[in-house]
C-alpha positions in Angstrom: 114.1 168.7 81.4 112.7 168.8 84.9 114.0 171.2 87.9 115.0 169.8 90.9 115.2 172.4 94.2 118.0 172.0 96.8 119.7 173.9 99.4 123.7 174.5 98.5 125.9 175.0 100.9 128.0 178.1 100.2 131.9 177.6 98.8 134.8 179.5 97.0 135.9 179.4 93.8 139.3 180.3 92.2 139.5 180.7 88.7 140.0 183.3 86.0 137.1 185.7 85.1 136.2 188.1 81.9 132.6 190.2 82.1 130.3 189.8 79.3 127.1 190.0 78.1 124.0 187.2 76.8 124.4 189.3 73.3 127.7 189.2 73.2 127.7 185.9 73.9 125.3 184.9 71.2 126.7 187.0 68.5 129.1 184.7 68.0 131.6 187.2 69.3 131.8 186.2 72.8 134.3 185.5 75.5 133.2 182.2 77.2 134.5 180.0 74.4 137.4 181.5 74.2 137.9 181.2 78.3 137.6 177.9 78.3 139.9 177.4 75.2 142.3 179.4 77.4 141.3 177.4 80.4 142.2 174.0 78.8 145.4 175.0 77.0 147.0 176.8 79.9 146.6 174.1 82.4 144.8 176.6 84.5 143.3 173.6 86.6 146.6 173.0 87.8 147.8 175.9 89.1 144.9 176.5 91.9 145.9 175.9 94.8 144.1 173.8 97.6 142.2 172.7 95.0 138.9 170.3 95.7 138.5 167.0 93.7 138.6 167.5 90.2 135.1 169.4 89.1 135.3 172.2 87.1 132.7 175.3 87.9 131.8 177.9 85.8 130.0 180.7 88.1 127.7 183.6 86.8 127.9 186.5 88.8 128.2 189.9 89.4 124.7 190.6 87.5 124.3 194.1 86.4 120.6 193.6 85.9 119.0 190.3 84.8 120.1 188.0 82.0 120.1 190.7 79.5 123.1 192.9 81.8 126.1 192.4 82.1 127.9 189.6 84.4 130.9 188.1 85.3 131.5 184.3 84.4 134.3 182.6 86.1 135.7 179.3 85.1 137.5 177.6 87.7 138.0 175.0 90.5 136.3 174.6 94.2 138.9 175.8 96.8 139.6 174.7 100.4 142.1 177.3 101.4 141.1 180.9 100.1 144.3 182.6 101.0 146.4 182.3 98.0 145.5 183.1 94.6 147.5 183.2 91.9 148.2 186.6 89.6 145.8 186.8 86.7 142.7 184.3 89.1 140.1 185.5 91.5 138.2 184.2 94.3 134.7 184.0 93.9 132.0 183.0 96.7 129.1 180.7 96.3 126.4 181.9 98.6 124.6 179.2 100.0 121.3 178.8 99.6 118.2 177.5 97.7 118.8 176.9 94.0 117.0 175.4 90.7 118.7 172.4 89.1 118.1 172.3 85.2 120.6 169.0 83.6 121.3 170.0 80.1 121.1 167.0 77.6 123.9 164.7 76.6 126.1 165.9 73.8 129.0 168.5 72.9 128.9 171.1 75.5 129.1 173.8 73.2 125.5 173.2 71.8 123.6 171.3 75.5 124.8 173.8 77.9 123.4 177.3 75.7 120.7 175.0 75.4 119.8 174.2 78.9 120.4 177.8 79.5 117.6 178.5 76.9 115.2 175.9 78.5 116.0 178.2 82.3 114.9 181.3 80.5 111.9 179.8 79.2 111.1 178.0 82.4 111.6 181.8 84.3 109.5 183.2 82.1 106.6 180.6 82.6 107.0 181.0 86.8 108.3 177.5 86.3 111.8 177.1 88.2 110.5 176.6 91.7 111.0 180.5 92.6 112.2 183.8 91.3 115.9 183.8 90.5 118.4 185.8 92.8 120.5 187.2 89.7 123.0 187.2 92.4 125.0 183.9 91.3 124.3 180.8 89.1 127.0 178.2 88.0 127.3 175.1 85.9 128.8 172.0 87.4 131.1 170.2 84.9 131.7 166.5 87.0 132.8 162.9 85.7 129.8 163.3 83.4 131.5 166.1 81.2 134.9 164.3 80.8 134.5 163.8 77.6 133.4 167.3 75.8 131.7 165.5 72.5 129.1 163.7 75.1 128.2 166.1 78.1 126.0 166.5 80.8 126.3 169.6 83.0 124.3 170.4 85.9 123.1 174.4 86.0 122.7 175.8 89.7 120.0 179.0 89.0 119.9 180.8 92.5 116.4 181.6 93.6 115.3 184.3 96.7 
């Protein structure tokens, strides 16, 4: 799993958000899964407005500390127009800037993408992602390649200072 560097430019995000925790997350009591159950079942995709194309994001952000604080993930959709948001969404900004891209491997998101995420700890703690992460916002790029959830690929965007 290799790490490619790029500049981003910045963009906005609407989508719905919940603040949780790596721990929580790995207990097997966490709220991402459930998110993106809710996501999926209540059509949420479809009710952001000015929408752009059809990738889904999911943003880390609002980092208490490092990856052991508290953050805020937020699933949603790349926006043109950031005046309206619907009750119950926010709008999240994507800094632009320089970032770390880690691809997960190929198979059911639910075990490649905590995986990937495993490999960009590992790879932080080796000085091996290119710089020294931001903790300020990462996010996960679910494209064409993660139609089908039994056999995705999802690009992770680690932002780096």
């Amino acid at each position: 799993m290799g790490v490619k560097i790029v500049e981003h430019a910045g963009f906005h995000v609407v989508g719905i958000e919940a603040r949780t925790n790596n721990a929580s997350e790995m207990s097997g009591q966490g709220l991402i899964g459930p998110m993106w159950g809710r996501f999926m079942s209540e059509g949420i995709p479809g009710k952001i407005p000015n929408r752009v194309g059809d990738v889904i994001y999911a943003l880390y952000t609002g980092y208490g500390s490092d990856r052991n604080g508290d953050y805020d993930f937020v699933i949603g959709a790349r926006v043109s127009d950031s005046t309206s948001i619907p009750a119950g969404m926010v709008l999240k900004q994507v800094p632009a800037g320089t970032y770390a891209v880690v691809t997960s491997e190929k198979g059911p998101g639910f075990e490649v993408v905590p995986a990937a995420w495993q490999q960009v700890w590992k790879m932080e703690d080796q000085l091996q992602l290119g710089g020294v992460r931001a903790y300020a916002t990462d996010f996960e790029v679910y494209d064409d390649r993660a139609q089908n959830p039994q056999a995705a690929q999802v690009d992770l965007y680690i932002g780096l200072r």
